[in-house]
C-alpha positions as CSV (number, residue, x, y, z in Angstrom):
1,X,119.2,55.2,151.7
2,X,120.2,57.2,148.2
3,X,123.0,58.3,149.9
4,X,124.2,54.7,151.0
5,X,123.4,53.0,147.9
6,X,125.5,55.8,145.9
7,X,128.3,55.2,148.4
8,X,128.3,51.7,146.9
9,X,128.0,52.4,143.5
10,X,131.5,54.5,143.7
11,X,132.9,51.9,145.7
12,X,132.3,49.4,142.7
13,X,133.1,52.1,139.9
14,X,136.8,52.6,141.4
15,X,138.0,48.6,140.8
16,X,135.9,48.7,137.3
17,X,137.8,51.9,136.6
18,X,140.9,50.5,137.8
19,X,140.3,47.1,135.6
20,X,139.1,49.3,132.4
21,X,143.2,51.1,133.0
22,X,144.6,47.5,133.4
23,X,143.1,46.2,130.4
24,X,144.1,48.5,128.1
25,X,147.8,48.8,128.1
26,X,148.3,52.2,126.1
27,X,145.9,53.9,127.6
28,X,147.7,53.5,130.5
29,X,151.1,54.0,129.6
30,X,149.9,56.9,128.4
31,X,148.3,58.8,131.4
32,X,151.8,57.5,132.9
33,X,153.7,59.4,130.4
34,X,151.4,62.5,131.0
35,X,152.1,62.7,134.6
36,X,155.3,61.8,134.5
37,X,155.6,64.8,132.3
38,X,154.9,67.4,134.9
39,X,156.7,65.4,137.5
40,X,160.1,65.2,135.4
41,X,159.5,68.8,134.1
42,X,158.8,70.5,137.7
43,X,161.5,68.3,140.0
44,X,164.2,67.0,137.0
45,X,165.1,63.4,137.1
46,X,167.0,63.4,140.7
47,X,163.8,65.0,141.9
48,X,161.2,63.0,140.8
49,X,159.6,60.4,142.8
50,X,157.9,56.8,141.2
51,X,155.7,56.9,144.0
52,X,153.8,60.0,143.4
53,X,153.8,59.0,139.6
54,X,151.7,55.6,140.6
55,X,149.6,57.7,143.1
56,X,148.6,60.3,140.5
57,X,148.0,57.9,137.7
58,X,146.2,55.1,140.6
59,X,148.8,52.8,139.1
60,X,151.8,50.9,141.0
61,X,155.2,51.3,141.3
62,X,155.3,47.7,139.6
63,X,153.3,48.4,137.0
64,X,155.2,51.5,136.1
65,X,158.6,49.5,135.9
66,X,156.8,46.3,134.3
67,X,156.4,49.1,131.2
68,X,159.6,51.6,131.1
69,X,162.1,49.0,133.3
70,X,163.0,52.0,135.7
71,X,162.8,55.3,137.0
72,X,165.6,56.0,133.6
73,X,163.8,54.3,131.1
74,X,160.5,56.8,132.1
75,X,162.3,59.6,132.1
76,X,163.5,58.8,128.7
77,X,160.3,57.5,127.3
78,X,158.8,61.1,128.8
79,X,161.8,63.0,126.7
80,X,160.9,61.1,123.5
81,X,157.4,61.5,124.1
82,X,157.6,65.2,124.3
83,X,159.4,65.2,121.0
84,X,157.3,63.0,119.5
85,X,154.2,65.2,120.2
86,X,155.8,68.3,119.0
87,X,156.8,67.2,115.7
88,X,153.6,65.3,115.0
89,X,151.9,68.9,115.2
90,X,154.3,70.4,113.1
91,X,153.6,67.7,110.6
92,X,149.9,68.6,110.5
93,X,150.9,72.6,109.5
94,X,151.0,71.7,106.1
95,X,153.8,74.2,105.2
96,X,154.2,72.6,102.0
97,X,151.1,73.9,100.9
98,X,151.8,77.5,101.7
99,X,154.6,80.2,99.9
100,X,157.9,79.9,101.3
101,X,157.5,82.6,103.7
102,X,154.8,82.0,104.5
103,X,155.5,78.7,105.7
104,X,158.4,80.1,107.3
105,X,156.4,82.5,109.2
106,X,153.7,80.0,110.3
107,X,156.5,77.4,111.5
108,X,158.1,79.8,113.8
109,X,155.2,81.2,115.3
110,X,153.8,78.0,116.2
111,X,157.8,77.3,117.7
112,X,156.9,79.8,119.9
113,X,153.7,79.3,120.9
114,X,154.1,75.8,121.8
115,X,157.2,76.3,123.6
116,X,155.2,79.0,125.8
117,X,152.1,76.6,126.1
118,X,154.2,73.7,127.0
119,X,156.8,74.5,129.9
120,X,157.3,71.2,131.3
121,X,158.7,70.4,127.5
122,X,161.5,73.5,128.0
123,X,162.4,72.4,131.5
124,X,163.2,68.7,130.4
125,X,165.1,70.3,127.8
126,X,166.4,72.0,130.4
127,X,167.3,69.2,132.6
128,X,168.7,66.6,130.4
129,X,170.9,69.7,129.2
130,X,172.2,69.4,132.6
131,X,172.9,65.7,132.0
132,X,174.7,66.4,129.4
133,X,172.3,64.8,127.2
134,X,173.3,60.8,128.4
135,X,170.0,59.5,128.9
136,X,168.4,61.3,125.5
137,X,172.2,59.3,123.6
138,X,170.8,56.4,124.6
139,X,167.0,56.8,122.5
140,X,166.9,54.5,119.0
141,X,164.4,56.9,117.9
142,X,165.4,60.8,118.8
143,X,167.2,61.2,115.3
144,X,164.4,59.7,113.8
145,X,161.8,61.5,115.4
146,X,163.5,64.7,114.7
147,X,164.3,64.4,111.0
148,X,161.1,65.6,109.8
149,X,161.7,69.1,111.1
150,X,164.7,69.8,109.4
151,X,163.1,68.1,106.2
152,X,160.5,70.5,106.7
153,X,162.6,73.7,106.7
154,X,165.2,72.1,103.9
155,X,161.8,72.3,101.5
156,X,160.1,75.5,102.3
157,X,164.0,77.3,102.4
158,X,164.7,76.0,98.9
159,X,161.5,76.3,97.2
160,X,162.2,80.0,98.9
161,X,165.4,80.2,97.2
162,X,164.2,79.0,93.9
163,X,162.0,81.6,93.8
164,X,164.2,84.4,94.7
165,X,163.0,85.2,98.1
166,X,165.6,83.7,100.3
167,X,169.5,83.9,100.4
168,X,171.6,81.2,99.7
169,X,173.8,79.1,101.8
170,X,172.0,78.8,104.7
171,X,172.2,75.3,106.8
172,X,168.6,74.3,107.9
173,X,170.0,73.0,111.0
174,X,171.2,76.6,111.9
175,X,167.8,77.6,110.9
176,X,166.2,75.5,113.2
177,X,168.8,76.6,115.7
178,X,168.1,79.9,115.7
179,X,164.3,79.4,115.3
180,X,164.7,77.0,118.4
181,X,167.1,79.4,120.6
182,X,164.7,82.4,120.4
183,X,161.7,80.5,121.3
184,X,163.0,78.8,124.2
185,X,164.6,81.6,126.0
186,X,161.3,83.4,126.6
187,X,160.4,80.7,128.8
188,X,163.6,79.0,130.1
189,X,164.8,82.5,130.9
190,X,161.4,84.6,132.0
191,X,162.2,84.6,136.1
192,X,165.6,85.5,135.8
193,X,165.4,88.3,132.3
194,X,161.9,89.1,133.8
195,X,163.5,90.3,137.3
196,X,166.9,92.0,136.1
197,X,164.8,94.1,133.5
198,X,161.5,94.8,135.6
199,X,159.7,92.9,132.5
200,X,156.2,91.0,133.3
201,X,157.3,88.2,130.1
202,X,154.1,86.3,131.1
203,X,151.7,89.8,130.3
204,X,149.7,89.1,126.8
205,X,150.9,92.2,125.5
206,X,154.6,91.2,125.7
207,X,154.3,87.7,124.7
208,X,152.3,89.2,121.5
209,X,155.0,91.6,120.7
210,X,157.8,89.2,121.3
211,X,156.3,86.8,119.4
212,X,156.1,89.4,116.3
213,X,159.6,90.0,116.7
214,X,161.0,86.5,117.0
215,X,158.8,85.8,113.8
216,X,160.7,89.0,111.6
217,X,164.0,88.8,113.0
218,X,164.2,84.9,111.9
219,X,162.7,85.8,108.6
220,X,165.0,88.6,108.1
221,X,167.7,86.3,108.5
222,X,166.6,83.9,105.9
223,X,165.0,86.5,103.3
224,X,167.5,87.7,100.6
């Protein structure tokens, strides 16, 4: 009798579930995003399937295209979305409030942390790399959404070359270049580096040391 009455119970909590999703839009669209993420990031856009983004998320196909329009406009709400998140975090590590190297330090080691916490992030990179970047061209926002990083290492480089500690002349774009190459490749790059050189880049030890060194090389770089 317990047993049949329970049955019941989670045969009335799926719709109420199901209604709690439906009436609260963002919510949705953000679980969406979510598992689109992982969907995008492990098949690419060609890849990818609608279907087993509304199964995953117990939405609908229709649903999914009432919000993003089409299997494009997800994929680039997912890129944005991924940018979006990163830079909101690096807004929160209050380099500002720390000495120039410092700062420095603490931005690229979260760099590569989150790029090795968050593969799905580097394989959409990847992947509208191999698009040649035509679904990212047509975002209002990715400019925007990226301007705070490079405002971020424009501050802490010259309050670092006010003070004597780092060299002139240096582009903060080509900072961020070189802060955002040497991150990336230990995950982009880990099956096929890993194999040629017998390297296990996933072992704690390695990712610790290669972190360190990522971290001293780009601060040897900027320091005068």
């Amino acid at each position: 009798m317990n047993e049949l009455v329970h049955t019941r119970g989670a045969k009335r909590a799926a719709p109420e579930a199901a209604a709690r999703r439906t009436n609260d839009p963002a919510r949705t669209q953000a679980n969406i995003l979510e598992v689109a993420e992982a969907e995008f990031g492990s098949k690419g856009l060609a890849g990818a399937r609608i279907d087993e983004i509304a199964a995953a998320t117990k939405t609908s196909k229709r649903m999914i295209y009432y919000y993003f329009g089409s299997k494009e406009g997800l994929y680039l709400a997912v890129l944005e979305e991924s940018y979006r998140r990163v830079r909101d975090v690096e807004s929160e590590l209050h380099l500002q409030d720390l000495e120039p190297e410092e700062a420095l330090r603490r931005l690229v080691a979260f760099t590569f942390d989150h790029h090795l916490q968050h593969e799905n992030y580097i394989r959409l990179v990847m992947s509208e790399n191999i698009n040649r970047g035509q679904f990212l061209a047509q975002s209002p926002r990715i400019q925007e959404l990226n301007v705070p990083a490079i405002a971020a290492i424009r501050n802490l480089y010259d309050r670092g070359v006010k003070a004597g500690l780092f060299r002139k002349g240096l582009d903060p774009v080509d900072i961020h270049a070189s802060i955002s190459a040497l991150s990336f490749f230990n995950v982009s790059n880990r099956y096929t580096f890993g194999l040629i050189f017998k390297l296990d880049m996933q072992k704690a030890s390695y990712i610790a040391q290669r972190r360190d060194n990522v971290v001293e090389m780009i601060v040897r770089f900027v320091r005068k």
